[in-house]
C-alpha positions as CSV (number, residue, x, y, z in Angstrom):
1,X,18.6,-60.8,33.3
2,X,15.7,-62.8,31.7
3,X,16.2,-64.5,28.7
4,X,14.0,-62.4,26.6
5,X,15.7,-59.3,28.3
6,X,19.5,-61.0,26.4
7,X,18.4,-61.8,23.8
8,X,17.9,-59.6,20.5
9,X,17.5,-60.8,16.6
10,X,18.7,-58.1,14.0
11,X,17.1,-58.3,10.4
12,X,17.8,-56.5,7.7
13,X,15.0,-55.8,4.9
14,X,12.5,-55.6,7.9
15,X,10.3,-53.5,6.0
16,X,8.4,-55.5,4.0
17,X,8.0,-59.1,2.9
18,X,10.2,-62.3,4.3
19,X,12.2,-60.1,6.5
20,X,9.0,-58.2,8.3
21,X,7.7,-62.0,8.5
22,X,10.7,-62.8,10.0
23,X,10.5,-60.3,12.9
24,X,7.3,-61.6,13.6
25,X,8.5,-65.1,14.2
26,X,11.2,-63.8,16.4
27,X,9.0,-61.4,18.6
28,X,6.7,-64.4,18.6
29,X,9.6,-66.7,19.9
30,X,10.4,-64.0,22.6
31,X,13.2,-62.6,20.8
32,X,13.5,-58.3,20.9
33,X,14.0,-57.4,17.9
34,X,16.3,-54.4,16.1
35,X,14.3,-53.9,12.5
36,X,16.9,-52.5,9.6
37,X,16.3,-51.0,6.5
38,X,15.6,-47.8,4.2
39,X,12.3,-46.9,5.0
40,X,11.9,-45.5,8.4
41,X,8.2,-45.0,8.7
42,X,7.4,-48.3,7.6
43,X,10.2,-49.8,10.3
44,X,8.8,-47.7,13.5
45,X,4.9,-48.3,12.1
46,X,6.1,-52.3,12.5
47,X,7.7,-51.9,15.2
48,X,5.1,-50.3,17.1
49,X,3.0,-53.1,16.6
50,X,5.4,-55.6,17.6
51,X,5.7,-54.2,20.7
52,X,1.6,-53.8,21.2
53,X,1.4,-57.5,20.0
54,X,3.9,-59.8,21.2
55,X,5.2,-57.4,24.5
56,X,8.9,-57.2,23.3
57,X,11.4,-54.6,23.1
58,X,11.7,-53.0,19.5
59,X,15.1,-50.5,18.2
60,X,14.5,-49.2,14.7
61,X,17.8,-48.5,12.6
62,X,17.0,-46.8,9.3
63,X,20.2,-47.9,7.4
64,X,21.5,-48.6,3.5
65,X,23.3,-51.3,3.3
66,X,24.8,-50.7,-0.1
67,X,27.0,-48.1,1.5
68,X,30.5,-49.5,2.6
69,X,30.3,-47.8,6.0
70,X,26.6,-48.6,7.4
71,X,27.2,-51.9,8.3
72,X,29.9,-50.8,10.6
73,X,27.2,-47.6,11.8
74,X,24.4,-50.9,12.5
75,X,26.8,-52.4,14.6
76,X,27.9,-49.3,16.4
77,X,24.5,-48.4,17.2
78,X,23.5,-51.4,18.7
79,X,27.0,-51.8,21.0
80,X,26.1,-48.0,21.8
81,X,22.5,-49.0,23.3
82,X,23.6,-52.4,24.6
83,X,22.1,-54.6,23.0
84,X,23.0,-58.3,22.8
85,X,22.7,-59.4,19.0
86,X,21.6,-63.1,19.5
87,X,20.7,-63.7,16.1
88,X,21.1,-62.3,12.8
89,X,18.7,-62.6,9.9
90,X,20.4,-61.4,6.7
91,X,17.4,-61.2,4.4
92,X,17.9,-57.8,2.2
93,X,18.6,-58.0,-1.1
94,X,17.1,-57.2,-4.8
95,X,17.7,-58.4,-8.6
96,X,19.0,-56.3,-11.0
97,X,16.2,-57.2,-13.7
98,X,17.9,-57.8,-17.6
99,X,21.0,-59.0,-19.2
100,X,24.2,-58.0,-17.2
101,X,25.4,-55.8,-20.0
102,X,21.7,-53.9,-20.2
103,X,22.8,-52.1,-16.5
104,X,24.9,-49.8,-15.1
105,X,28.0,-51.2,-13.3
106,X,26.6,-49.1,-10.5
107,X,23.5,-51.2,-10.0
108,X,25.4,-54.1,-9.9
109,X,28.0,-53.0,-7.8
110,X,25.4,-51.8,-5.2
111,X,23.4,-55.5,-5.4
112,X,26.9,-56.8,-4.7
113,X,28.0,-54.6,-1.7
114,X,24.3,-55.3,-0.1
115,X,23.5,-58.9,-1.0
116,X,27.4,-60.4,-0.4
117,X,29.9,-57.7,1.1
118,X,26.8,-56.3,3.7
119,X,25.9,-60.1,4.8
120,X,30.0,-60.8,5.4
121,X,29.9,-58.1,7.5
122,X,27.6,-57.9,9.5
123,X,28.3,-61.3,10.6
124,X,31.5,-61.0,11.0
125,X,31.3,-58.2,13.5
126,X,28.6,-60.4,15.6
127,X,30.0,-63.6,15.5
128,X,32.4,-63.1,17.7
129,X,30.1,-62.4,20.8
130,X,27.8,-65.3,19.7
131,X,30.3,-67.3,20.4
132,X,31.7,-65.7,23.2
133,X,27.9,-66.3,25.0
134,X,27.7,-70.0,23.0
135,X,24.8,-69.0,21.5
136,X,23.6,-67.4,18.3
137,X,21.6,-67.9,15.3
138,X,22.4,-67.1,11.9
139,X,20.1,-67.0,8.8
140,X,21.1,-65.9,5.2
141,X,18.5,-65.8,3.1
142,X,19.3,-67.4,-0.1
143,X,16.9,-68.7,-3.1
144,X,15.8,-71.5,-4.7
145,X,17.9,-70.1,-7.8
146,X,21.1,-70.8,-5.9
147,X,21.1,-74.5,-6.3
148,X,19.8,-74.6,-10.1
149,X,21.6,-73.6,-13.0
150,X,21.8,-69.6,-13.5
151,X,19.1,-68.1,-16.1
152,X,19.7,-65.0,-18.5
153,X,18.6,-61.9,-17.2
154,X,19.0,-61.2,-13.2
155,X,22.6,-62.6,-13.9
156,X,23.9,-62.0,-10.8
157,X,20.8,-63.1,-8.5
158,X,21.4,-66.7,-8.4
159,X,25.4,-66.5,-8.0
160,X,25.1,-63.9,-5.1
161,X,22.4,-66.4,-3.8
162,X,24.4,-69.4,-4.3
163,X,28.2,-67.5,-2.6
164,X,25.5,-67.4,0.6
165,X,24.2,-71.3,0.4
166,X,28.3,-71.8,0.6
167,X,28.9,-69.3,2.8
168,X,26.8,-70.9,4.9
169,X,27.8,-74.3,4.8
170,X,31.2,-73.1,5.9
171,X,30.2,-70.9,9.0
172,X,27.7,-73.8,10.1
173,X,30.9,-76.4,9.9
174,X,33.2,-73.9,11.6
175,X,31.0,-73.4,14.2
176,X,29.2,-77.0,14.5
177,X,29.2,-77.8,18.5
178,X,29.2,-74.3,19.6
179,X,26.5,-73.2,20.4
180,X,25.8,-70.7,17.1
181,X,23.8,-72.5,14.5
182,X,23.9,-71.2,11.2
183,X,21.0,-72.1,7.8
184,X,21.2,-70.4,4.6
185,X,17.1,-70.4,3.9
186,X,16.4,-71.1,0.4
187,X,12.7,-70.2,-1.2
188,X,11.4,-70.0,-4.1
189,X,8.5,-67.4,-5.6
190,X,7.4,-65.6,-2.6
191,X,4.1,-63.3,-2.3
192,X,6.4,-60.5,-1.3
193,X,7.0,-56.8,-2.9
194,X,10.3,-58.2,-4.3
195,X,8.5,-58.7,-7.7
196,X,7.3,-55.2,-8.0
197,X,10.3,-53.6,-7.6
198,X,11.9,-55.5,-10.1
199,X,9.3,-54.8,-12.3
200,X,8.3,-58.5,-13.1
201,X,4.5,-58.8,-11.6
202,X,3.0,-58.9,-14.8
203,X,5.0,-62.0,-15.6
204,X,5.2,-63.7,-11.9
205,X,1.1,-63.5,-11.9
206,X,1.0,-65.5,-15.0
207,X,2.7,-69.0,-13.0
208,X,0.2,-71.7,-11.0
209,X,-0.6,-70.9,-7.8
210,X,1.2,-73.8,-6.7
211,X,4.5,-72.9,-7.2
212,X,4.2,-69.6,-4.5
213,X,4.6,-69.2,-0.7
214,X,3.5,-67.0,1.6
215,X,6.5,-64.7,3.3
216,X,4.6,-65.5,6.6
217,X,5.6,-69.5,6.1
218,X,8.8,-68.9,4.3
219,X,10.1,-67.3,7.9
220,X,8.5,-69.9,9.9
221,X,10.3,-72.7,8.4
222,X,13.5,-70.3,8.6
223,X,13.5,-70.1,12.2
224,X,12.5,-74.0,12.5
225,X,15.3,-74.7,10.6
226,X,18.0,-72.5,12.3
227,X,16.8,-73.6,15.5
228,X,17.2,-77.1,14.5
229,X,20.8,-75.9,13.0
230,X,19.9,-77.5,9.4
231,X,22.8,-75.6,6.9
232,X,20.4,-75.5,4.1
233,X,17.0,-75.4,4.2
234,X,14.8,-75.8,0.9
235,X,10.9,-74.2,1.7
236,X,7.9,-76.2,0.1
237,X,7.3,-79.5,-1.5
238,X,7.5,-78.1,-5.0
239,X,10.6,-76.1,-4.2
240,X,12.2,-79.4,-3.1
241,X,11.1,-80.6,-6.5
242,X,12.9,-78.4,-8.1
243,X,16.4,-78.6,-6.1
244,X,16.1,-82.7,-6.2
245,X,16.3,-82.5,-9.7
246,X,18.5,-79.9,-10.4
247,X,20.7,-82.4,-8.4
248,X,20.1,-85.3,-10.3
249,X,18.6,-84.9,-14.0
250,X,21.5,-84.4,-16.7
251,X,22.8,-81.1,-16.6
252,X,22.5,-80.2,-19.8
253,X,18.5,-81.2,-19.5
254,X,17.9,-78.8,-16.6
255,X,19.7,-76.3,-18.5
256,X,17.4,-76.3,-21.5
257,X,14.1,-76.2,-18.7
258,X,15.4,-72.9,-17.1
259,X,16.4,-71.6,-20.3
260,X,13.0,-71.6,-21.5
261,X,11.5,-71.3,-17.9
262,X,13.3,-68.4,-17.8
263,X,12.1,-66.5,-20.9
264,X,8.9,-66.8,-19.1
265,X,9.6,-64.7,-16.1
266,X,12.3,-62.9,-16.1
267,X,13.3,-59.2,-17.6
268,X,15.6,-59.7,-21.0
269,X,16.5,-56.7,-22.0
270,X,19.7,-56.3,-24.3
């Protein structure tokens, strides 16, 4: 078999923004690809075009990953068909917009099974054959919130984004040497639909224009930097900024600058 015949990358969020950019980058690469998420039509629309564009194989899983049992129906699916799952982009995920007490334990429940329980999964049921075949590639996608202090509002956003930075950190150590590299990617504000769902565009179109990225470069430097097996990888010049001093100002400085950052952009309801 051919080496674009072995080799398949699985994303999840595939639909729209960072992780549809991502499957570009991949098919581009001459990885097929399996696209995941909720929306069907949007999937098989992509994928179509994948295949018209870049000549590679295409397997559209409609799936919700905030249900305990679809990961495990992904994973079945693709052993059913055959597929070798040589690289795993774990980009779905949402914010639950307002103060943790303002939502239903539900919501937050169903932003924890998909954004930390879903990720664990899924690569725990395909590590084992990346490193079986010495090869894989693993990207988490994480944020730029994960490595500065946590804002009000969103409350869980930036500590389900910073569990994946770690999580990361530890799979890339355990597996350093064998052949499976592993990056948690971490942007910052993103042209993507992420802000309209959460129902913050109003305020995310008021910030300079050079604080955003496109999705299209975001998942170009993501598979640069799991292909050059970098644990964490910070997007943009300002973004890097940001992280340097979150690393290095007095803590209770950057504290009072996202505090009132935050008020700025983010959701508060009460």
């Amino acid at each position: 078999m051919t080496e674009r015949e072995q080799r398949w990358a699985l994303i999840t969020g595939a639909s729209a923004g960072i992780g549809e950019e991502c499957a570009n980058v991949f098919a581009q690469n001459g990885f097929n690809v399996v696209l995941v998420a909720r929306r069907e039509d949007r999937l098989r629309k992509h994928a179509n075009w994948l295949e018209s564009k870049y000549g590679v194989e295409t397997h559209v899983i409609q799936a919700d990953l905030e249900k305990a049992d679809a990961c495990h129906a992904v994973f079945d699916e693709t052993e059913r068909m055959g597929l070798e799952i040589s690289a795993l982009v774990n980009n779905a995920g949402y914010g639950v917009p307002g103060h943790f007490s303002a939502s239903e334990w539900a919501h937050h429940e169903a932003s924890i099974e998909l954004m930390v329980t879903a990720v664990c999964r899924l690569t725990y049921l395909y590590l084992a054959k990346m490193k079986e075949h010495h090869y894989g590639r693993i990207i988490n996608v994480a944020s730029l919130a994960a490595l500065v202090p946590g804002s009000a509002g969103h409350t869980l956003y930036g500590a389900q984004k910073a569990f994946l930075v770690k999580f990361s950190q530890s799979l890339w150590a355990e597996n350093y040497g064998s052949g499976v590299h592993v990056s948690a990617l971490c942007p910052g504000f993103t042209y993507s639909e992420f802000h309209d769902v959460i129902g913050v565009r109003e305020q995310m179109s008021e910030l300079p224009k050079f604080m955003w990225m496109d999705a299209k470069t975001v998942a170009e430097q993501g598979f640069q930097a799991v292909m050059d097996n970098k644990p964490v990888y910070v997007n943009g010049r300002w973004n890097k900024f940001v992280a340097w001093m979150a690393r290095h100002l007095p803590p209770s400085l950057i504290e009072a600058i996202i505090r009132r950052q935050s008020a700025k952009v983010r959701r508060q309801e009460v």
